[in-house]
DSSP file (Angstrom, degrees, kcal/mol; ACC not computed):
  #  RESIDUE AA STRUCTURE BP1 BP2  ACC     N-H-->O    O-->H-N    N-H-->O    O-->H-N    TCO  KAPPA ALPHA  PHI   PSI    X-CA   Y-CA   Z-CA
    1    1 A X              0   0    0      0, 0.0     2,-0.1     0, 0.0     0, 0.0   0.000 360.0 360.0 360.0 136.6   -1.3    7.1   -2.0
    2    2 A X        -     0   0    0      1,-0.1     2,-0.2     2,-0.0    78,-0.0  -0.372 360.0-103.6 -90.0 173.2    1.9    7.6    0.0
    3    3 A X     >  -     0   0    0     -2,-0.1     4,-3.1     1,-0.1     5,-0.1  -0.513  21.7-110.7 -97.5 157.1    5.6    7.2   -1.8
    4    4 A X  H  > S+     0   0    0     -2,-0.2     4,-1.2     1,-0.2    -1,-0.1   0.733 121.7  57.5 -64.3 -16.2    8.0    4.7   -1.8
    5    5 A X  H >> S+     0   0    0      2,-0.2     4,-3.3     3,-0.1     3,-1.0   0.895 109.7  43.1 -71.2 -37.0   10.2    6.9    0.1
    6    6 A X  H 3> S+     0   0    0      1,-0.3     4,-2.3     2,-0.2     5,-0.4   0.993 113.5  60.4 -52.7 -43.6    7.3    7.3    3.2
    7    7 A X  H 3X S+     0   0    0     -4,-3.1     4,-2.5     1,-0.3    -1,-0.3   0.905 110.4  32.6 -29.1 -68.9    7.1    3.6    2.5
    8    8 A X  H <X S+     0   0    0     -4,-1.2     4,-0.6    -3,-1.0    -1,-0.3   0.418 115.3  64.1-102.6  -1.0   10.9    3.0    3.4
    9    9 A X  H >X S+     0   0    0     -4,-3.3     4,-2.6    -3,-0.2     3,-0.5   0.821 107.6  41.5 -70.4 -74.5   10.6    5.6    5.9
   10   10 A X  H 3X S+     0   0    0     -4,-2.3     4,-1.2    -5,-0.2    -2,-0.2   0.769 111.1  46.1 -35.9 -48.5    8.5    3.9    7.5
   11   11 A X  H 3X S+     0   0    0     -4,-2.5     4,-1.6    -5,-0.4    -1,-0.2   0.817 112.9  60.7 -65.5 -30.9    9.7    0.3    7.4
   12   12 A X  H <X S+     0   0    0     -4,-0.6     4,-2.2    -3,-0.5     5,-0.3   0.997 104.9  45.8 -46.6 -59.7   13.2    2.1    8.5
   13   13 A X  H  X S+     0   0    0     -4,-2.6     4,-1.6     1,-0.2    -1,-0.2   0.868 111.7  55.1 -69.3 -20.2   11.6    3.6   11.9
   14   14 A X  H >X>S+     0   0    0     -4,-1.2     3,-3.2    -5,-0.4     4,-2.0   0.967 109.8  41.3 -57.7 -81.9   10.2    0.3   12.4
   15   15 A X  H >X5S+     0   0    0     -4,-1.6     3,-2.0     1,-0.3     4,-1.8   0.761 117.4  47.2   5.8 -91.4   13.5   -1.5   12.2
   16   16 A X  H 3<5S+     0   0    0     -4,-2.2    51,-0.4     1,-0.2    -1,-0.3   0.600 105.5  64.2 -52.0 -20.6   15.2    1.0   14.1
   17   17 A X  H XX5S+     0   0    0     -3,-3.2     3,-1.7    -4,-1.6     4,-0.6   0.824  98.5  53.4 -67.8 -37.2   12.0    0.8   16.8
   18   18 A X  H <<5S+     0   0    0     -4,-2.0     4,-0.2    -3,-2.0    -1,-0.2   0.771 110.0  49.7 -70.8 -27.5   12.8   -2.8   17.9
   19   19 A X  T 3XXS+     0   0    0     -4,-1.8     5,-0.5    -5,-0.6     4,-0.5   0.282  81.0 101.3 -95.0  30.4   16.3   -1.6   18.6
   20   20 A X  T X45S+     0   0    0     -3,-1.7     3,-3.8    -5,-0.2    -2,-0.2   0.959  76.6  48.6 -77.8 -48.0   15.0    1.2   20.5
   21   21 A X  T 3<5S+     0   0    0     -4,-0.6    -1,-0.1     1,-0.3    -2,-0.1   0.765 106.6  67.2 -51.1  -7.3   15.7   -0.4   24.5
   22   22 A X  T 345S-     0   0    0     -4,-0.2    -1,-0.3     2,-0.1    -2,-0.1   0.829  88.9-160.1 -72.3 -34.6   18.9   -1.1   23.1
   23   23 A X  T <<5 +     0   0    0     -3,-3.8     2,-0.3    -4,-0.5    -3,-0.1   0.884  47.1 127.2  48.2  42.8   19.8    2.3   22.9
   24   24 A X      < -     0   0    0     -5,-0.5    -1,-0.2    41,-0.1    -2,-0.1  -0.999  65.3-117.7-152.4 121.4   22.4    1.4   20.3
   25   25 A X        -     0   0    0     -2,-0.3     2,-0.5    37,-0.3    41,-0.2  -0.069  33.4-145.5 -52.4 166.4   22.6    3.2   16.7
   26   26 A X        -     0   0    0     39,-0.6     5,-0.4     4,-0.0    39,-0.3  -0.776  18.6-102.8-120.9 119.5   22.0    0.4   14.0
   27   27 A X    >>  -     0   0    0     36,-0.6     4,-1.5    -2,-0.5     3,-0.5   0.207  16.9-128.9 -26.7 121.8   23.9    0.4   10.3
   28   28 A X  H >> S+     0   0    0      1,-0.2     4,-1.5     2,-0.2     3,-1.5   0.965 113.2  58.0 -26.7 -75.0   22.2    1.4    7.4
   29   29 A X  H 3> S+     0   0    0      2,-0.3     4,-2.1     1,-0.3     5,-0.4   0.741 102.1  50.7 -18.1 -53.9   23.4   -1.5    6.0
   30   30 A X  H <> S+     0   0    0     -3,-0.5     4,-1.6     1,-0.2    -1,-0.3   0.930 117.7  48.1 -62.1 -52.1   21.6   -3.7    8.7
   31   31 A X  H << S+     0   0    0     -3,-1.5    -2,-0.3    -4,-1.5    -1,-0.2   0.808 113.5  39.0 -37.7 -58.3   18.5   -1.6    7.8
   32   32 A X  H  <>S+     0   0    0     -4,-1.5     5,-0.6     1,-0.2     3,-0.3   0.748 112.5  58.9 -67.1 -40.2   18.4   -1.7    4.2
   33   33 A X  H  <5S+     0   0    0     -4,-2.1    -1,-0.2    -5,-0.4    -2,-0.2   0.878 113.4  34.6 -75.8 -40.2   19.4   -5.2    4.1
   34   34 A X  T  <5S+     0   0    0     -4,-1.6    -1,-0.2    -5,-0.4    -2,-0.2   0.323 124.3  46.0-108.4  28.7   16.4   -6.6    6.3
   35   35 A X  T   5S-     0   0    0     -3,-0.3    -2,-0.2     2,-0.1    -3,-0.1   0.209 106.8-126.3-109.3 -37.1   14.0   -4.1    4.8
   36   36 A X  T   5 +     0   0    0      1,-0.2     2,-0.4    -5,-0.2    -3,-0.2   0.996  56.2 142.2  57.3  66.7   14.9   -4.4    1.6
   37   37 A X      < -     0   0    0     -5,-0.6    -1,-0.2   -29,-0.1    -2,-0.1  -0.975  56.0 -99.6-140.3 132.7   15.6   -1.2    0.7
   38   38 A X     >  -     0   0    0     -2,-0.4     4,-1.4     1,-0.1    -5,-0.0  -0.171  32.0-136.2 -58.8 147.1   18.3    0.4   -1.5
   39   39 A X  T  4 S+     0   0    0      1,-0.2    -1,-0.1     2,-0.2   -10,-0.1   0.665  95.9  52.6 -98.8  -7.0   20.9    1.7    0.5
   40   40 A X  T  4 S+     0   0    0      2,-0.1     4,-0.4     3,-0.1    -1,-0.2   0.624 110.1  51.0 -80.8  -9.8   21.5    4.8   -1.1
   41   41 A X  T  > S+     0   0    0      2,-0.2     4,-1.4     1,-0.1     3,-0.4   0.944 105.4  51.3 -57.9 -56.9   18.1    5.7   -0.8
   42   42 A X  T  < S+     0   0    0     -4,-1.4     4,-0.4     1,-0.3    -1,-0.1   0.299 100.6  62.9 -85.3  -5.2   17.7    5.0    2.7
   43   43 A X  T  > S+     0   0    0      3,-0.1     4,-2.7     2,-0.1     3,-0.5   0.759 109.3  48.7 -76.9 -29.2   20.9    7.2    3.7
   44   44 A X  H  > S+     0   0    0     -3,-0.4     4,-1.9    -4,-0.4    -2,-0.3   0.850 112.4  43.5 -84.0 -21.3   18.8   10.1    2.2
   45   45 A X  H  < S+     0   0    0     -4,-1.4    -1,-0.2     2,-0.2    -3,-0.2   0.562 114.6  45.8-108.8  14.7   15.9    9.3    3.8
   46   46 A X  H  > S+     0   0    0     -3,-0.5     4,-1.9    -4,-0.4     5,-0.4   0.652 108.7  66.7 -79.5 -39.6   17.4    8.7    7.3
   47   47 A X  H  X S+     0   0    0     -4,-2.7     4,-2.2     1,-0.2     5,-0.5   0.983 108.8  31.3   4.1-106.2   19.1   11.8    6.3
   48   48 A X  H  X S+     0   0    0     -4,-1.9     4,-1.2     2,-0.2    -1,-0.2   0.873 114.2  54.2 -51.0 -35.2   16.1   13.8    6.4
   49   49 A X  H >4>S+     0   0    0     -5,-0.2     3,-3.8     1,-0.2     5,-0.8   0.990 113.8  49.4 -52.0 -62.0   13.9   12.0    9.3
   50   50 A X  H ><5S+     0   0    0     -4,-1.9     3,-0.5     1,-0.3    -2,-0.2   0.756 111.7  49.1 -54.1 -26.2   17.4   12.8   11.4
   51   51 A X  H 3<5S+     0   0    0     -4,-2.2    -1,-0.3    -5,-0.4    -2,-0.2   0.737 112.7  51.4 -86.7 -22.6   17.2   16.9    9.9
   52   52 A X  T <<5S-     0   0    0     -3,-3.8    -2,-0.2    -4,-1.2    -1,-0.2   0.229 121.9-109.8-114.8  29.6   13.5   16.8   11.1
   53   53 A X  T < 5S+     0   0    0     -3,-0.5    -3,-0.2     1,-0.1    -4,-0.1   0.551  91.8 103.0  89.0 -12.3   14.2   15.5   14.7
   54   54 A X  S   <S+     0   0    0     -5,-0.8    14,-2.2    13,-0.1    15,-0.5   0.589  81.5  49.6-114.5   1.5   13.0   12.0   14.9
   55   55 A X  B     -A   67   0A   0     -6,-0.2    12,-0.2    12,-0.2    -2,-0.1  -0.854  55.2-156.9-119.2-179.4   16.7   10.5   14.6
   56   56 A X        -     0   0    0     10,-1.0     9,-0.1    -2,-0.2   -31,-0.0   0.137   8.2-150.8-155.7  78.6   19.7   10.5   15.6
   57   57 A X        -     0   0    0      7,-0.1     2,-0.3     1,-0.1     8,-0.3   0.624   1.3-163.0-149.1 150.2   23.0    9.5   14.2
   58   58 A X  B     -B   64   0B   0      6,-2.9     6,-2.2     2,-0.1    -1,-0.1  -0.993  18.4-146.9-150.3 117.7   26.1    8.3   15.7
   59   59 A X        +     0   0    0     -2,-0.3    -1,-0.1     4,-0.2     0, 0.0   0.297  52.3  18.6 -75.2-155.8   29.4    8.4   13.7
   60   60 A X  S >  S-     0   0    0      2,-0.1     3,-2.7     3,-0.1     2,-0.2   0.461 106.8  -0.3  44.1-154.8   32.5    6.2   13.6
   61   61 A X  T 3  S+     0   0    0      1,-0.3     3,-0.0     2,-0.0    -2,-0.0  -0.488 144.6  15.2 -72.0 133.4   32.8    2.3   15.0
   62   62 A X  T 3  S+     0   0    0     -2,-0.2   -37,-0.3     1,-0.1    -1,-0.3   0.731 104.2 136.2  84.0  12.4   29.7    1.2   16.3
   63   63 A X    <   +     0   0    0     -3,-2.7   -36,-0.6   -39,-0.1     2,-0.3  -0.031  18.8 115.0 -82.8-170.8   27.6    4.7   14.3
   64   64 A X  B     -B   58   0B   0     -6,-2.2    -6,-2.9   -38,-0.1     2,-0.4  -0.949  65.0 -53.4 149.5-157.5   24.7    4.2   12.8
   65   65 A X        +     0   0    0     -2,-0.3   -39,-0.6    -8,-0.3     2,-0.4  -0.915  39.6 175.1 -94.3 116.3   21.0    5.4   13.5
   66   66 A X        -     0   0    0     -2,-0.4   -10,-1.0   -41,-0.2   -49,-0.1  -0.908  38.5-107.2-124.4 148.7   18.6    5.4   16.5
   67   67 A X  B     -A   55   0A   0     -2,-0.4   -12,-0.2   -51,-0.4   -13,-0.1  -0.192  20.3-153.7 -63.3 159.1   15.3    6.7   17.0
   68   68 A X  S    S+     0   0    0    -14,-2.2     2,-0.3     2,-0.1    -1,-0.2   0.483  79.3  48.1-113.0   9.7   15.4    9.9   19.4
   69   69 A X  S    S-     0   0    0    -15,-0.5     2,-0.3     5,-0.0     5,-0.0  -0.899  99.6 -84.1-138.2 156.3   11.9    9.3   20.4
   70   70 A X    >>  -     0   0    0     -2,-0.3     3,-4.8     1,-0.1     4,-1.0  -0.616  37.8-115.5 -85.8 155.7    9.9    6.5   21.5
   71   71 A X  T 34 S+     0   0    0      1,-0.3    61,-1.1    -2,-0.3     3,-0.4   0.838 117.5  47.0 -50.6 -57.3    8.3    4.1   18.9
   72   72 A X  T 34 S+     0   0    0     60,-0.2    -1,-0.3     1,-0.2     3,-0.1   0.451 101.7  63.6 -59.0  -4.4    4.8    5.3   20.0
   73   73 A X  T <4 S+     0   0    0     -3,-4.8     2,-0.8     1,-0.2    -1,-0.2   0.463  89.0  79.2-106.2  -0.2    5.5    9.1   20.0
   74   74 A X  S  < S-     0   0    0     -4,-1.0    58,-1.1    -3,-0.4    -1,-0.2  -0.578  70.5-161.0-110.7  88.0    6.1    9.1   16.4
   75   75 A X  B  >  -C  131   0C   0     -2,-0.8     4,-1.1    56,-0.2    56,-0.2  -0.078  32.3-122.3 -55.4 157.1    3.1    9.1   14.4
   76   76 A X  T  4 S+     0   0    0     54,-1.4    52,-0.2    51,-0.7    51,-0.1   0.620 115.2  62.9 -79.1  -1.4    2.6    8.2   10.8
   77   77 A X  T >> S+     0   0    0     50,-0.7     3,-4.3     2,-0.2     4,-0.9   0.990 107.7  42.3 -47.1 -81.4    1.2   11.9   10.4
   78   78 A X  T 34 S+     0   0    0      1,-0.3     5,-0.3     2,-0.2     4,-0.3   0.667 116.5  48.4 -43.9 -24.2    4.8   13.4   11.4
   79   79 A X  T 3< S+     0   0    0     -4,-1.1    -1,-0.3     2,-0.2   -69,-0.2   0.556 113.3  44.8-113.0 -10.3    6.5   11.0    9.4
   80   80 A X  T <> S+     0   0    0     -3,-4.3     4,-1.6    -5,-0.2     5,-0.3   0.863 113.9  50.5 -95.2 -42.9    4.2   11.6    6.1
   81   81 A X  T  < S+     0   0    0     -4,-0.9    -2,-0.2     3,-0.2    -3,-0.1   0.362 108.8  50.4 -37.3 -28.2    4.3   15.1    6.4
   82   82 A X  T  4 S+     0   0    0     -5,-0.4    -3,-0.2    -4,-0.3    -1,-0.2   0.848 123.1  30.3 -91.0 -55.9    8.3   15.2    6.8
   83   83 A X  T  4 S+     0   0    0     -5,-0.3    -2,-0.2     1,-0.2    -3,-0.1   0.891 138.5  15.0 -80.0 -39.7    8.8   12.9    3.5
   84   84 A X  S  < S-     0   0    0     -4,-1.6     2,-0.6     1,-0.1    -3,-0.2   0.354  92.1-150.6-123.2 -19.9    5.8   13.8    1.2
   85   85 A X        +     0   0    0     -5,-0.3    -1,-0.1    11,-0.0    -3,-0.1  -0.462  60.5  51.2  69.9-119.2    4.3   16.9    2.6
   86   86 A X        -     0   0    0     -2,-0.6     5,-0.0     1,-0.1     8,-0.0  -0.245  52.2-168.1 -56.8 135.8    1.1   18.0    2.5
   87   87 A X        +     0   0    0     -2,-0.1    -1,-0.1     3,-0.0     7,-0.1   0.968  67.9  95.4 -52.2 -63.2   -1.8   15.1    3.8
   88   88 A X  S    S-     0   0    0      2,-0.2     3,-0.1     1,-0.1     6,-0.1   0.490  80.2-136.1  29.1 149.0   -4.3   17.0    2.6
   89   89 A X  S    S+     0   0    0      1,-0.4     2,-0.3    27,-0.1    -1,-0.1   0.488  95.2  33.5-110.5 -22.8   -5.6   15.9   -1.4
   90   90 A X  S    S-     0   0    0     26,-0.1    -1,-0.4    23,-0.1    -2,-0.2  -0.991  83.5-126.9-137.2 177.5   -5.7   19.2   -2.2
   91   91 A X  S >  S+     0   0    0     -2,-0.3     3,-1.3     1,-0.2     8,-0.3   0.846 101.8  62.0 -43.7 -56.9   -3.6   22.5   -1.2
   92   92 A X  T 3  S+     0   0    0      6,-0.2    -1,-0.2     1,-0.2     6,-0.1   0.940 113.6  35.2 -38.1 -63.5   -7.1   24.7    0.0
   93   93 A X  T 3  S+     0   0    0     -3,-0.1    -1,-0.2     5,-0.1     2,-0.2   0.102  87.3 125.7-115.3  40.9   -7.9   22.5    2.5
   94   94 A X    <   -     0   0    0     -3,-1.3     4,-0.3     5,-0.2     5,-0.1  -0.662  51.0-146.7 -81.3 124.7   -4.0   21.4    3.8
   95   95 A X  S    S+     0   0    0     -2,-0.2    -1,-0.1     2,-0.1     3,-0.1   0.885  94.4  15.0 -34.1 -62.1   -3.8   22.0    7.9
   96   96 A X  S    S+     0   0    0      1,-0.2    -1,-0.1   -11,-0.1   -10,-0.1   0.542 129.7  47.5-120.3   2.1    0.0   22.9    7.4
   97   97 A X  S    S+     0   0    0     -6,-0.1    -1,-0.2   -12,-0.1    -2,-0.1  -0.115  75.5 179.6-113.1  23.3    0.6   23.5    4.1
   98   98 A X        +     0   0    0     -4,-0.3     2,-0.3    -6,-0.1    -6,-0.2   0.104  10.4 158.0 -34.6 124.9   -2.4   25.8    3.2
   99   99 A X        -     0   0    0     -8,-0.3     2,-0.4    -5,-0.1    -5,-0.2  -0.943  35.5-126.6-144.8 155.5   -2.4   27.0   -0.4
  100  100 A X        -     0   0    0     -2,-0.3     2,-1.0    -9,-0.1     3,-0.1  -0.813  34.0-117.5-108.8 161.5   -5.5   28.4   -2.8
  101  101 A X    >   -     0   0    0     -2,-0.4     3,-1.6     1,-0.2   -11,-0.0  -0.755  12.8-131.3-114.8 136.1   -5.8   26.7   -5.8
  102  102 A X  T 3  S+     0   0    0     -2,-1.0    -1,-0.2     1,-0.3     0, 0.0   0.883 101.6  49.0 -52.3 -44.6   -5.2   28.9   -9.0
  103  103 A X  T 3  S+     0   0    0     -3,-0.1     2,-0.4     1,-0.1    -1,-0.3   0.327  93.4  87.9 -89.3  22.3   -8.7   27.7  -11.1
  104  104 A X    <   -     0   0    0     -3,-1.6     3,-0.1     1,-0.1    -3,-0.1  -0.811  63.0-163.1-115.1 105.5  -11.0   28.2   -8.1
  105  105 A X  S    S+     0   0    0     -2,-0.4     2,-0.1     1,-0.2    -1,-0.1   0.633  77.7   0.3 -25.7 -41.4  -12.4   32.0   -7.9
  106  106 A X    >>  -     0   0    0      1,-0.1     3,-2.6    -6,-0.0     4,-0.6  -0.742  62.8-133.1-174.6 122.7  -13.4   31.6   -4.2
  107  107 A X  G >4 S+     0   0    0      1,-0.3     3,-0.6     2,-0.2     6,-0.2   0.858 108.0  54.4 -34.8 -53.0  -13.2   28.9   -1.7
  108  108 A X  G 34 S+     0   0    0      1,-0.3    -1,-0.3    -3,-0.1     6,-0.1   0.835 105.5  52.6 -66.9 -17.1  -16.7   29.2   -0.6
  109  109 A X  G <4 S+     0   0    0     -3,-2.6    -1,-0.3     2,-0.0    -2,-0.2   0.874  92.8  97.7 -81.3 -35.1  -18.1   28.9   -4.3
  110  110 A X    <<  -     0   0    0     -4,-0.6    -6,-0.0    -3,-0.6     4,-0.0   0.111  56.9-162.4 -38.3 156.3  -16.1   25.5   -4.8
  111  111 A X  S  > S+     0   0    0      2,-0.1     4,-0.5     3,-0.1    -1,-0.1   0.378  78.5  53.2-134.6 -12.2  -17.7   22.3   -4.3
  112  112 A X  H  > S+     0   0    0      2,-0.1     4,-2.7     1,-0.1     5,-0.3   0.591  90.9  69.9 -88.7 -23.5  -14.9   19.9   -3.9
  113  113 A X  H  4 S+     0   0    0     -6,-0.2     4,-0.2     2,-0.2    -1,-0.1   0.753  96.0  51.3 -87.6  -1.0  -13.1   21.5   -1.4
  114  114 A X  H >> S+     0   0    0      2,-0.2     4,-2.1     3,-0.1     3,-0.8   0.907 118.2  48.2 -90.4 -57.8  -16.2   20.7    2.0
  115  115 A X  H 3X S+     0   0    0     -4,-0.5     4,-2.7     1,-0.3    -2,-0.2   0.969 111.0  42.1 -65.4 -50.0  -15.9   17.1    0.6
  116  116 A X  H 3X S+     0   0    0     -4,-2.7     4,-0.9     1,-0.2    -1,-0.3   0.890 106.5  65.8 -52.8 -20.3  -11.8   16.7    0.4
  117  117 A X  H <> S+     0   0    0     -3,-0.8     4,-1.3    -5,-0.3    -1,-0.2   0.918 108.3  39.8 -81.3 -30.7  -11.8   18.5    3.9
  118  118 A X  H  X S+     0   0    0     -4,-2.1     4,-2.0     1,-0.2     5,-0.4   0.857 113.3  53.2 -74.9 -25.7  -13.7   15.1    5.1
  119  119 A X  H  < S+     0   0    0     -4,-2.7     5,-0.4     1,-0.2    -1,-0.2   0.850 114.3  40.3 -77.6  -8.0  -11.6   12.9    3.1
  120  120 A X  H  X S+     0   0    0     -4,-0.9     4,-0.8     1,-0.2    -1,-0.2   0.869 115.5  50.9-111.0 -17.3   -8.3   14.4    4.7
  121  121 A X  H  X S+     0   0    0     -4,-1.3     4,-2.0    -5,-0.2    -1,-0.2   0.629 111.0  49.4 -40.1 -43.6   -9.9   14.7    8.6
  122  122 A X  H  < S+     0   0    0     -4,-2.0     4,-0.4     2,-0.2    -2,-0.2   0.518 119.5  38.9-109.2  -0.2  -11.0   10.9    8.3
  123  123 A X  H >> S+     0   0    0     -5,-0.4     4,-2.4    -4,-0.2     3,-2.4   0.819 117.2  51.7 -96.3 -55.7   -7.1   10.1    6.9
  124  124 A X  H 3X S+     0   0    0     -4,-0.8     4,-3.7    -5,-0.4     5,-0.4   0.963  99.5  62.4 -46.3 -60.1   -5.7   12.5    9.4
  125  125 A X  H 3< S+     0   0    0     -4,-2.0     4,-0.4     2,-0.2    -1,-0.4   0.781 112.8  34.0 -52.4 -21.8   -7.5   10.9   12.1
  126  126 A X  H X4 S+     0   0    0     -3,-2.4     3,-1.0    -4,-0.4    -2,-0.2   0.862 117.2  52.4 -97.3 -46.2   -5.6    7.5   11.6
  127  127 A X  H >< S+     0   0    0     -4,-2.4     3,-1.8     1,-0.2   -51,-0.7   0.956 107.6  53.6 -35.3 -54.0   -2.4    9.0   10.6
  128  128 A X  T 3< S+     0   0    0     -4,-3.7    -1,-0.2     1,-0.3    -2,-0.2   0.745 119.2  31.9 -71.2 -23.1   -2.7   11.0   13.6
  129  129 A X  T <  S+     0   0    0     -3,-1.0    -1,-0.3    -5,-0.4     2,-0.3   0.113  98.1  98.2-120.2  24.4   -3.2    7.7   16.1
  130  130 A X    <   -     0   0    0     -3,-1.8   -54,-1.4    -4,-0.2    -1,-0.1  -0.814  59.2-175.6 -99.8  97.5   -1.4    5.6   14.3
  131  131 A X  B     -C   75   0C   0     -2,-0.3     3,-0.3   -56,-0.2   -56,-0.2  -0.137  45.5-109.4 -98.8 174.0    2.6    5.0   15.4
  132  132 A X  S >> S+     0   0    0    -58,-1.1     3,-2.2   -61,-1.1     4,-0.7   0.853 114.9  63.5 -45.2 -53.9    5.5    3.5   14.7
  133  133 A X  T 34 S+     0   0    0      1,-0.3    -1,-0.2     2,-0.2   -61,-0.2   0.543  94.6  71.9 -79.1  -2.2    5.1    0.9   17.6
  134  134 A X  T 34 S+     0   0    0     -3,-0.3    -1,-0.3   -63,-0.2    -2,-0.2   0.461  93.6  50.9 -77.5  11.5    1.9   -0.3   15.6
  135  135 A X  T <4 S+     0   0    0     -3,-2.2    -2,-0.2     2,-0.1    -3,-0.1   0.940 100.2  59.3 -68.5 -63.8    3.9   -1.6   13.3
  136  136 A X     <        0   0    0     -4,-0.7    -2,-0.1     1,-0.3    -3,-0.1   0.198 360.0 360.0 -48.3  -6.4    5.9   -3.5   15.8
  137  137 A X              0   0    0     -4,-0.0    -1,-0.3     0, 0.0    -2,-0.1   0.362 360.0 360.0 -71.5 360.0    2.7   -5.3   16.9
């Protein structure tokens, strides 16, 4: 299950993806308000998208947020991965976040971890082709 922030990360980059030809930030506010998303949340979590490259933020009269990519070059992989971390159901068999997991002696004797490695490849595979401008459809 993803979080309520990836959640309102997500409905954010949408927003902000119908104002991309504009090429004009939009207000939080504007965001929050037709998202329906608290609006101190959603400074912290344009905040971070905007630390990890996929905004970019424009101060004073007229500031706001715009995406710095197009709607379709930001997948819901990058954008789950930024807010929540690992994909992956467990650590062992995480792409980019690789961990061993403390109560298992040895991967290869585990029996859980050949089956999560499918469940987290057939998620991956839709995160990975799914963007932002499929929302906007």
């Amino acid at each position: 299950m993803i979080s309520k922030k990836a959640k309102y990360a997500l409905k954010a980059l949408k927003h902000l993806g119908a104002h991309y030809a504009e090429k004009r930030p939009v207000l939080i506010s504007k965001i929050a308000e037709s998202e329906n998303i608290p609006k101190k949340f959603l400074e912290a979590i344009l905040l971070e998208l905007r630390n990890n490259g996929l905004l970019q933020s424009q101060k004073g009269k007229g500031g706001g947020y715009l995406l710095r990519m197009a709607p379709e070059d930001i997948t819901f992989a990058k954008v789950l991965r930024i807010i929540d971390g690992p994909i992956a159901p467990l650590l062992c068999v995480s792409l980019n976040f690789y961990g061993q997991c403390e109560d298992c002696t040895t991967e290869e004797e585990c029996s859980l971890r050949p089956i999560l490695g499918h469940v987290r490849d057939a998620n991956l595979a839709v995160y990975e082709k799914t963007t932002v401008a499929d929302l906007m459809n």
